[in-house]
mmCIF file as gemmi writes it, N, C-alpha and C atoms, coordinates in Angstrom:
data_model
loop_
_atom_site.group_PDB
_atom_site.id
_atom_site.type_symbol
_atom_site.label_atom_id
_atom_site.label_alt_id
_atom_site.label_comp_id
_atom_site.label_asym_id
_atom_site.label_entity_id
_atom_site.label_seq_id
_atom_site.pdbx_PDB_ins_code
_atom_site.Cartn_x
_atom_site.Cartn_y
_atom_site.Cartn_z
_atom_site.occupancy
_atom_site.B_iso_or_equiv
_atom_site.pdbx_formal_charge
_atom_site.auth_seq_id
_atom_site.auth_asym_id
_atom_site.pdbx_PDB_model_num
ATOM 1 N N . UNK Axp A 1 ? -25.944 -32.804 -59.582 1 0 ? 1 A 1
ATOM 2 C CA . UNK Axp A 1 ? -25.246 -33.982 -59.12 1 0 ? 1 A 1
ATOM 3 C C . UNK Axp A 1 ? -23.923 -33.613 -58.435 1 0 ? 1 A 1
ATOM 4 N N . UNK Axp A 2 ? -22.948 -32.847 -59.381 1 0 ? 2 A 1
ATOM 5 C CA . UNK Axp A 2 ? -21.858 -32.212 -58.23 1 0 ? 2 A 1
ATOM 6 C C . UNK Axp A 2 ? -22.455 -31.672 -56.846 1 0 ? 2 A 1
ATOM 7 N N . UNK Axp A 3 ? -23.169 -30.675 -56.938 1 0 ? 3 A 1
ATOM 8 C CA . UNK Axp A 3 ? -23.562 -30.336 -55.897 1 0 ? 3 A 1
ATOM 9 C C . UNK Axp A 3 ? -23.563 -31.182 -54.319 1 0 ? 3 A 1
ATOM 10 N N . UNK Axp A 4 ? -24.629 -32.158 -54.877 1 0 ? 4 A 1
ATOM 11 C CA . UNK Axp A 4 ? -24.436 -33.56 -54.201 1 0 ? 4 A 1
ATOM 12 C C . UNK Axp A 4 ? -23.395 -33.924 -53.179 1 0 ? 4 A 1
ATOM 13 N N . UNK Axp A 5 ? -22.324 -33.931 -54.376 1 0 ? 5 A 1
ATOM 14 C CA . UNK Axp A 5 ? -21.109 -34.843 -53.989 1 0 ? 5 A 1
ATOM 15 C C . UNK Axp A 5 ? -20.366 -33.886 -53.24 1 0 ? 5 A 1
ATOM 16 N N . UNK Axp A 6 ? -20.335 -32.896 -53.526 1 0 ? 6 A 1
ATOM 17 C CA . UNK Axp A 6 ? -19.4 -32.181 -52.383 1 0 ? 6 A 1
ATOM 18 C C . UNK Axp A 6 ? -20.138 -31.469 -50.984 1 0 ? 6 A 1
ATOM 19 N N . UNK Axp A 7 ? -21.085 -31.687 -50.827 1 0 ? 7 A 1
ATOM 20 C CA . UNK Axp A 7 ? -22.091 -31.731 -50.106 1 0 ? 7 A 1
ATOM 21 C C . UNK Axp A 7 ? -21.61 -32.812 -49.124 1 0 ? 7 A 1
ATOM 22 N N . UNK Axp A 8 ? -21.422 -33.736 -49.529 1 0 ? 8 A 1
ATOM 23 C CA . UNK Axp A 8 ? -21.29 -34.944 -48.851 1 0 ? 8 A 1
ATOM 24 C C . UNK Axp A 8 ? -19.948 -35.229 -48.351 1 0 ? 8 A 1
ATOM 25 N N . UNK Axp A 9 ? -19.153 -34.665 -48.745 1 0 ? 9 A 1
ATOM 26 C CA . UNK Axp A 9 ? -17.823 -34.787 -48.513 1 0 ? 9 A 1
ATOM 27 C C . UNK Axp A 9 ? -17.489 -33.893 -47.503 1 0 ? 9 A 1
ATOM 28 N N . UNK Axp A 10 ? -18.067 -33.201 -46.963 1 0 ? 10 A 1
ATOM 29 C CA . UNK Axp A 10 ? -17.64 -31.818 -45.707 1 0 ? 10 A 1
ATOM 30 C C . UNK Axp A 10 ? -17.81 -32.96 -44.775 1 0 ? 10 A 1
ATOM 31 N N . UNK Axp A 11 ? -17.279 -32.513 -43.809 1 0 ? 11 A 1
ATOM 32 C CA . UNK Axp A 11 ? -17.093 -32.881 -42.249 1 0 ? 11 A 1
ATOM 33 C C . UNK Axp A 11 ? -17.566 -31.999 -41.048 1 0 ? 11 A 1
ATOM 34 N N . UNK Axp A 12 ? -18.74 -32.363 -40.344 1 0 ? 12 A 1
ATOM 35 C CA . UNK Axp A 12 ? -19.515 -31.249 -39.791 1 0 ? 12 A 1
ATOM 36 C C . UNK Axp A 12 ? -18.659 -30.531 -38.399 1 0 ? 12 A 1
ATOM 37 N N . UNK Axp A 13 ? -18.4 -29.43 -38.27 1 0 ? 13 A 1
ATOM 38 C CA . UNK Axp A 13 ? -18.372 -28.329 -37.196 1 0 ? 13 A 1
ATOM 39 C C . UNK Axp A 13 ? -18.482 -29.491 -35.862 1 0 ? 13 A 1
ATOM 40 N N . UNK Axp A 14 ? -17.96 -29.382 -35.292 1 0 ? 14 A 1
ATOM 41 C CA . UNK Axp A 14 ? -17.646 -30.162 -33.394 1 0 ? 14 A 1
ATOM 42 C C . UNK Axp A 14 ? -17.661 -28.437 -32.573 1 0 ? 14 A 1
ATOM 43 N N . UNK Axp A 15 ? -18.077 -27.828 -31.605 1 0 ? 15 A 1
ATOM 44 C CA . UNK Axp A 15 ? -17.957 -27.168 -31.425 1 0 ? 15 A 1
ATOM 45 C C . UNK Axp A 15 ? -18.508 -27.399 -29.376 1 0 ? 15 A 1
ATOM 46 N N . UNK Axp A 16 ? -17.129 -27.224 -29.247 1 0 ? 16 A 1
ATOM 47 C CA . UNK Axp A 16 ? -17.13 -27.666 -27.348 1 0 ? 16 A 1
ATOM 48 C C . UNK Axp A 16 ? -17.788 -26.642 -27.094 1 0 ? 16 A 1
ATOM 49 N N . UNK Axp A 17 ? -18.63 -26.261 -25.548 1 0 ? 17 A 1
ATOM 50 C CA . UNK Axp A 17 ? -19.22 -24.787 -24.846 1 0 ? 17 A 1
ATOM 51 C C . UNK Axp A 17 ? -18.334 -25.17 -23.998 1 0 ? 17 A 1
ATOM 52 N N . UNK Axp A 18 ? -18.049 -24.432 -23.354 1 0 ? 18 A 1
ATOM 53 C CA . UNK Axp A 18 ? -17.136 -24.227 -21.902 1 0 ? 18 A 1
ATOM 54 C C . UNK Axp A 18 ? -17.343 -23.451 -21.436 1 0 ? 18 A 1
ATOM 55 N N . UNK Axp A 19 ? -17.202 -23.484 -19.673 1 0 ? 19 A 1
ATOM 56 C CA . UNK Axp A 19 ? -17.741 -22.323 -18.977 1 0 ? 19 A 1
ATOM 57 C C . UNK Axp A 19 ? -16.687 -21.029 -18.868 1 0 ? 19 A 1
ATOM 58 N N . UNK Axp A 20 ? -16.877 -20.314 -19.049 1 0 ? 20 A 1
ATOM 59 C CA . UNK Axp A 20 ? -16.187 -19.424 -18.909 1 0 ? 20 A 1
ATOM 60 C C . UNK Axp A 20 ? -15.228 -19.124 -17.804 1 0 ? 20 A 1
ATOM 61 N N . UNK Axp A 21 ? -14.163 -18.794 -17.484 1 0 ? 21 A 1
ATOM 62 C CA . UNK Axp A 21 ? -13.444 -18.576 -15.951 1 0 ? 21 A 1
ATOM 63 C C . UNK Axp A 21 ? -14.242 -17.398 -15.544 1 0 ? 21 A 1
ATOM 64 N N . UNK Axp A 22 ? -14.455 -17.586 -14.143 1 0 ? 22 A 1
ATOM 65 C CA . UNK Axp A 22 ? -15.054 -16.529 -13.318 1 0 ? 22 A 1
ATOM 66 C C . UNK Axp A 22 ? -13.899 -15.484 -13.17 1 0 ? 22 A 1
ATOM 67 N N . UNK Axp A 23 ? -14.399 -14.397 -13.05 1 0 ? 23 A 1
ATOM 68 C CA . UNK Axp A 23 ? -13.93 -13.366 -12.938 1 0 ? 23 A 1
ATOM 69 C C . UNK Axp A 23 ? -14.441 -12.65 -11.914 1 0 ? 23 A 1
ATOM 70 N N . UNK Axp A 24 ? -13.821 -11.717 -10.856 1 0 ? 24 A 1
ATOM 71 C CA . UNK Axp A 24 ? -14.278 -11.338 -9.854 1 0 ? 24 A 1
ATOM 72 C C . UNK Axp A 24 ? -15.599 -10.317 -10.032 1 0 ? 24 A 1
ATOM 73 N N . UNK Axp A 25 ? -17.072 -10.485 -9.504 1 0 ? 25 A 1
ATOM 74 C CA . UNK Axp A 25 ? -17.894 -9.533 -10.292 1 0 ? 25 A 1
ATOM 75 C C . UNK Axp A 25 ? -18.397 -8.827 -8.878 1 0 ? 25 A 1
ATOM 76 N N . UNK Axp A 26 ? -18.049 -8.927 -7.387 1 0 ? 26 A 1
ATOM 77 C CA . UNK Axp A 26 ? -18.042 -8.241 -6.332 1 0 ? 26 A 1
ATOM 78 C C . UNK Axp A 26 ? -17.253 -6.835 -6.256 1 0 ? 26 A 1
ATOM 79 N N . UNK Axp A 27 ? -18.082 -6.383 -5.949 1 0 ? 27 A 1
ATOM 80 C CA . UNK Axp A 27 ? -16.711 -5.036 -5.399 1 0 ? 27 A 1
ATOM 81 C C . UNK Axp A 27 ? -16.148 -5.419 -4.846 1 0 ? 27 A 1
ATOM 82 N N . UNK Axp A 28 ? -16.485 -5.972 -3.461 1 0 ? 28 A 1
ATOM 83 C CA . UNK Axp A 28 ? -15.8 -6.566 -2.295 1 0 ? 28 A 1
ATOM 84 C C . UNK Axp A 28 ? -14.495 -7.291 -3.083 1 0 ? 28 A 1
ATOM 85 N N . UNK Axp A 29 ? -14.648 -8.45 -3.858 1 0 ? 29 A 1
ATOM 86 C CA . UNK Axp A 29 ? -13.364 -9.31 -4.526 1 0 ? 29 A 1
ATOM 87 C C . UNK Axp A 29 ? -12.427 -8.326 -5.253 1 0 ? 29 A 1
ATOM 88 N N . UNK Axp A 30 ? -12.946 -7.492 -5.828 1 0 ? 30 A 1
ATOM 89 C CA . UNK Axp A 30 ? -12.449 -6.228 -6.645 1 0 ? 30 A 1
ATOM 90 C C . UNK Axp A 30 ? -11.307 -5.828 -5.833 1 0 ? 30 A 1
ATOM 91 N N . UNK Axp A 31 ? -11.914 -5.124 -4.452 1 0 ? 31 A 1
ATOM 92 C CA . UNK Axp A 31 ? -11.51 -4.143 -3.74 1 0 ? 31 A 1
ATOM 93 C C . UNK Axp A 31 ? -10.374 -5.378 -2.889 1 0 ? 31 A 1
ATOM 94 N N . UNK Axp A 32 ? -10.504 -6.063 -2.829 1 0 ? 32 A 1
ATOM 95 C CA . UNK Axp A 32 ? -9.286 -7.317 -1.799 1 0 ? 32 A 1
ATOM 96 C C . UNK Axp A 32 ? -8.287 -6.705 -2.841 1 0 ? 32 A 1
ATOM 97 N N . UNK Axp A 33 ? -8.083 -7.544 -3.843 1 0 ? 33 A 1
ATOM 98 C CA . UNK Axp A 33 ? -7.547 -7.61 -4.946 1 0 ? 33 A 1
ATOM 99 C C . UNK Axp A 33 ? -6.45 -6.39 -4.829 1 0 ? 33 A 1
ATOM 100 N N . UNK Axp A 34 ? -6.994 -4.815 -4.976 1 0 ? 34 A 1
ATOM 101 C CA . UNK Axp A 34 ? -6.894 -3.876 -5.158 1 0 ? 34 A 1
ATOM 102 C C . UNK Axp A 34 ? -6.016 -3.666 -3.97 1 0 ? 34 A 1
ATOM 103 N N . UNK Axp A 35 ? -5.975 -3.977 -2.851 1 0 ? 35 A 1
ATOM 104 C CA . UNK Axp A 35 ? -5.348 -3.852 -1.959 1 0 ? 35 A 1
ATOM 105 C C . UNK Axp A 35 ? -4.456 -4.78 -1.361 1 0 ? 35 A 1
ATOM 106 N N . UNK Axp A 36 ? -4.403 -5.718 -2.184 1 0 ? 36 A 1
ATOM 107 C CA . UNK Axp A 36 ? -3.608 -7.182 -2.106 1 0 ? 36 A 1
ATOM 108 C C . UNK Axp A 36 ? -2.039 -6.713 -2.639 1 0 ? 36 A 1
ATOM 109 N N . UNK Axp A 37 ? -2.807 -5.618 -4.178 1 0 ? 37 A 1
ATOM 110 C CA . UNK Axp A 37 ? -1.437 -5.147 -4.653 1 0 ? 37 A 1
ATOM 111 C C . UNK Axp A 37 ? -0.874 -3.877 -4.398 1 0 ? 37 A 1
ATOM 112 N N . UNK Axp A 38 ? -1.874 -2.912 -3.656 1 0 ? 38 A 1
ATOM 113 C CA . UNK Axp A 38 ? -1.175 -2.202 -3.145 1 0 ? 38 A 1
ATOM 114 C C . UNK Axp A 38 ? -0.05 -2.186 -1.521 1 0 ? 38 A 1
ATOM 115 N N . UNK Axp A 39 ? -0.522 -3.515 -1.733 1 0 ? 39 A 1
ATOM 116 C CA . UNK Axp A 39 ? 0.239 -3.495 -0.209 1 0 ? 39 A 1
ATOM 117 C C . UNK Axp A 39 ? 1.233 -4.018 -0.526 1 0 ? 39 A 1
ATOM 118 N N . UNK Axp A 40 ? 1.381 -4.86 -1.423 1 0 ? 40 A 1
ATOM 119 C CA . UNK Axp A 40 ? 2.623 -5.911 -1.971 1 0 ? 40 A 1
ATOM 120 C C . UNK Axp A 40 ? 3.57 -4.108 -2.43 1 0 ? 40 A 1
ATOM 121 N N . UNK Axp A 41 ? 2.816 -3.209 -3.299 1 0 ? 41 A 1
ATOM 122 C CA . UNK Axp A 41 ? 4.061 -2.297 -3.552 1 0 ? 41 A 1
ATOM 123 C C . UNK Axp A 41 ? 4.649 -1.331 -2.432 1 0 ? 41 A 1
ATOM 124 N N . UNK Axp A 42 ? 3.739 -0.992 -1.454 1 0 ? 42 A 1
ATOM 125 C CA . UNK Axp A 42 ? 4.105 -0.164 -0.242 1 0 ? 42 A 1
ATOM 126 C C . UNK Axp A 42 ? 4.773 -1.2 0.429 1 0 ? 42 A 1
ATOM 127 N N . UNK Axp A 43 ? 4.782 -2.335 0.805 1 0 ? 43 A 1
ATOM 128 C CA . UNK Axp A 43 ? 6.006 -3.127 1.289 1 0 ? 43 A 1
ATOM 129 C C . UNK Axp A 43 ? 7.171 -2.788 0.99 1 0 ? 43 A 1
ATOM 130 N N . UNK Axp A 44 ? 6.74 -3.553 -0.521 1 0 ? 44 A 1
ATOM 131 C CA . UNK Axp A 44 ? 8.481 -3.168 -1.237 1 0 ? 44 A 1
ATOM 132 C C . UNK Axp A 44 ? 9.281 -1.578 -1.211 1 0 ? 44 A 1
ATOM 133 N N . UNK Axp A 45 ? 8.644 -0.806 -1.034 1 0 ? 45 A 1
ATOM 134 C CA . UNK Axp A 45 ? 9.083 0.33 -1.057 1 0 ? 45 A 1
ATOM 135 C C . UNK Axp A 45 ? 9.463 0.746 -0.034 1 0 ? 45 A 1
ATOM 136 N N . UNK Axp A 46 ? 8.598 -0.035 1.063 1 0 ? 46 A 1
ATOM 137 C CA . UNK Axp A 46 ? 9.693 0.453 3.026 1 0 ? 46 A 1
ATOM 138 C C . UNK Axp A 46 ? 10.697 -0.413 3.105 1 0 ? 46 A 1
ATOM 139 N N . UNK Axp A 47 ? 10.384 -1.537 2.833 1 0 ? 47 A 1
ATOM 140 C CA . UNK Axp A 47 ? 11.997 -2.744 2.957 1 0 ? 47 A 1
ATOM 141 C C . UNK Axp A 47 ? 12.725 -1.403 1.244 1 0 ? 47 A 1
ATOM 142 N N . UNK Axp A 48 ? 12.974 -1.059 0.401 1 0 ? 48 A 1
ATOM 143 C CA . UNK Axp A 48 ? 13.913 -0.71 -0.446 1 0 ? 48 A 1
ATOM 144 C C . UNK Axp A 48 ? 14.38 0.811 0.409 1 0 ? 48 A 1
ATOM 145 N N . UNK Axp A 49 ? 13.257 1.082 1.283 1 0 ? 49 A 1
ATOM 146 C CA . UNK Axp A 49 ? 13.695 2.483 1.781 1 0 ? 49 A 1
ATOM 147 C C . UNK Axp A 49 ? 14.592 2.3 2.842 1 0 ? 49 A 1
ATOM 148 N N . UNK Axp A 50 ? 14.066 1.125 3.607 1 0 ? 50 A 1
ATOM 149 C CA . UNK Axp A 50 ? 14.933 0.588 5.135 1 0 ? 50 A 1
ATOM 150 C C . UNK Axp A 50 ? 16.58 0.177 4.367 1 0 ? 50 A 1
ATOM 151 N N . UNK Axp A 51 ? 16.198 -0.092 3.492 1 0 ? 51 A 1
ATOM 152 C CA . UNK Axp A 51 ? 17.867 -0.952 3.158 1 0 ? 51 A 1
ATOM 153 C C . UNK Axp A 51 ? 18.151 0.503 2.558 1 0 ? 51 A 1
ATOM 154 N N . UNK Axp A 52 ? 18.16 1.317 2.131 1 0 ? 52 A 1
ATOM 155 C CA . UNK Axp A 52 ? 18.812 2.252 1.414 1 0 ? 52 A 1
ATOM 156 C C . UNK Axp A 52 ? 19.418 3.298 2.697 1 0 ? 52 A 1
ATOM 157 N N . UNK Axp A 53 ? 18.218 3.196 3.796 1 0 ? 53 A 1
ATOM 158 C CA . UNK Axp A 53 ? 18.866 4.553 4.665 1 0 ? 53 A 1
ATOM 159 C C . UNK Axp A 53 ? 19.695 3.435 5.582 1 0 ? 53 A 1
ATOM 160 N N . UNK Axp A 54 ? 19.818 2.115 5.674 1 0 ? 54 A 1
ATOM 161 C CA . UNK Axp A 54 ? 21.351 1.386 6.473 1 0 ? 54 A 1
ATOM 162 C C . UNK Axp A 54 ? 22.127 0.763 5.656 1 0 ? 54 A 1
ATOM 163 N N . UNK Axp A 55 ? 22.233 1.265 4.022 1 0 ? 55 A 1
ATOM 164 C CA . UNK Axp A 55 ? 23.113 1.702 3.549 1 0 ? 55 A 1
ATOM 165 C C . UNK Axp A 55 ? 24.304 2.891 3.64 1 0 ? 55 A 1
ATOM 166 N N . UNK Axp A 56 ? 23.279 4.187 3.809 1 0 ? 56 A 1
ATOM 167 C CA . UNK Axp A 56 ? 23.374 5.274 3.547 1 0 ? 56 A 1
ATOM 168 C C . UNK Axp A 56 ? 24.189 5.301 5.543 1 0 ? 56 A 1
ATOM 169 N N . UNK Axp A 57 ? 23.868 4.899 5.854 1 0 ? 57 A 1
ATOM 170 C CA . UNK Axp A 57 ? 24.213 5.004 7.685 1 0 ? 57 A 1
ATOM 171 C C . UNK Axp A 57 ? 25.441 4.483 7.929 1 0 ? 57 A 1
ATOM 172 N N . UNK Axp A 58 ? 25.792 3.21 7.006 1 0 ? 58 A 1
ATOM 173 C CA . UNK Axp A 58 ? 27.115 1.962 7.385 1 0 ? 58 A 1
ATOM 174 C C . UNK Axp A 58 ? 28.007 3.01 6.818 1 0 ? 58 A 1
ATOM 175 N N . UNK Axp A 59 ? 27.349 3.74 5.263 1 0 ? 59 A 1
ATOM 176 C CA . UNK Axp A 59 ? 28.927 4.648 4.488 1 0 ? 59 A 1
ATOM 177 C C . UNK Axp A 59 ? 29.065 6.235 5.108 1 0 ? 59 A 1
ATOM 178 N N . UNK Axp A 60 ? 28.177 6.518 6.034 1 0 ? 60 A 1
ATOM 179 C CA . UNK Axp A 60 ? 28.469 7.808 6.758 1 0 ? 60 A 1
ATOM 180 C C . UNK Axp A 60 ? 28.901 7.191 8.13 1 0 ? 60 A 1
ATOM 181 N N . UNK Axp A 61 ? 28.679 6.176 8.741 1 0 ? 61 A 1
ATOM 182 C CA . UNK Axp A 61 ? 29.785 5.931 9.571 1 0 ? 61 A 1
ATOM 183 C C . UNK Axp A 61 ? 31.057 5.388 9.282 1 0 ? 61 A 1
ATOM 184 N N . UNK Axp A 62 ? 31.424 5.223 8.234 1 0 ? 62 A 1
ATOM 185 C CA . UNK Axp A 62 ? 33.121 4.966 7.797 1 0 ? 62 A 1
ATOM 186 C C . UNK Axp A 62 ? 33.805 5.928 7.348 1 0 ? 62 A 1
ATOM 187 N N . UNK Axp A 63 ? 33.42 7.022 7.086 1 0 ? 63 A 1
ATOM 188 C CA . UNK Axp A 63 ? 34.065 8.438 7.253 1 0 ? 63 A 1
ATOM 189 C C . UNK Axp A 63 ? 34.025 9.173 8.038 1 0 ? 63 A 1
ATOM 190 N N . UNK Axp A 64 ? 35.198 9.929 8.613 1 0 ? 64 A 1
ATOM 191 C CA . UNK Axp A 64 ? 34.809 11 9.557 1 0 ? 64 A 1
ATOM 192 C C . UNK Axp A 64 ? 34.48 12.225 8.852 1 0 ? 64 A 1
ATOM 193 N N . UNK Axp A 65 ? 34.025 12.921 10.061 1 0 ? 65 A 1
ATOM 194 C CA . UNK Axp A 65 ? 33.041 14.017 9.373 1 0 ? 65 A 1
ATOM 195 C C . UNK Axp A 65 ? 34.485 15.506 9.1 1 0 ? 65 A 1
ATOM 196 N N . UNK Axp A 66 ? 34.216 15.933 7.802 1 0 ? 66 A 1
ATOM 197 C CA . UNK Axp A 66 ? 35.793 16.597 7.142 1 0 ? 66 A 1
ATOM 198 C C . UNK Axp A 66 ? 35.429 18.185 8.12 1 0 ? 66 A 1
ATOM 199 N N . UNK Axp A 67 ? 34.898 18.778 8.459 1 0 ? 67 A 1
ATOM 200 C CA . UNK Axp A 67 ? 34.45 19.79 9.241 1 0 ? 67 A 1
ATOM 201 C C . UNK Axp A 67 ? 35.239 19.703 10.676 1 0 ? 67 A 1
């Protein structure tokens, strides 16, 4: 008879499916990707190189040369 009763008293499991997010499964999408971010870091690294050597240019032209 307990058995029963607590048997009866649970509240059954709801359990949503959802689709999963796609994930890129092409090489092709892979390979964009792959080169989406390598280009974003070789950017940054010629604009940090361009600003560093007209840095480096503005403070060697405000000194004369000690020679």
């Amino acid at each position: 008879m307990l058995l029963w009763l607590t048997a009866a008293e649970q509240k059954p499991f709801i359990v949503k499916i959802i689709e999963p997010p796609r994930d890129p499964t092409g090489l092709s999408e892979v390979i964009v990707q792959a080169i989406g971010f390598t280009g974003a870091v070789t950017l940054a690294a010629v604009l940090l190189g361009v600003l560093m050597a007209a840095v480096l240019f503005w403070i060697r032209s405000r000194r004369p040369l000690d020679h």
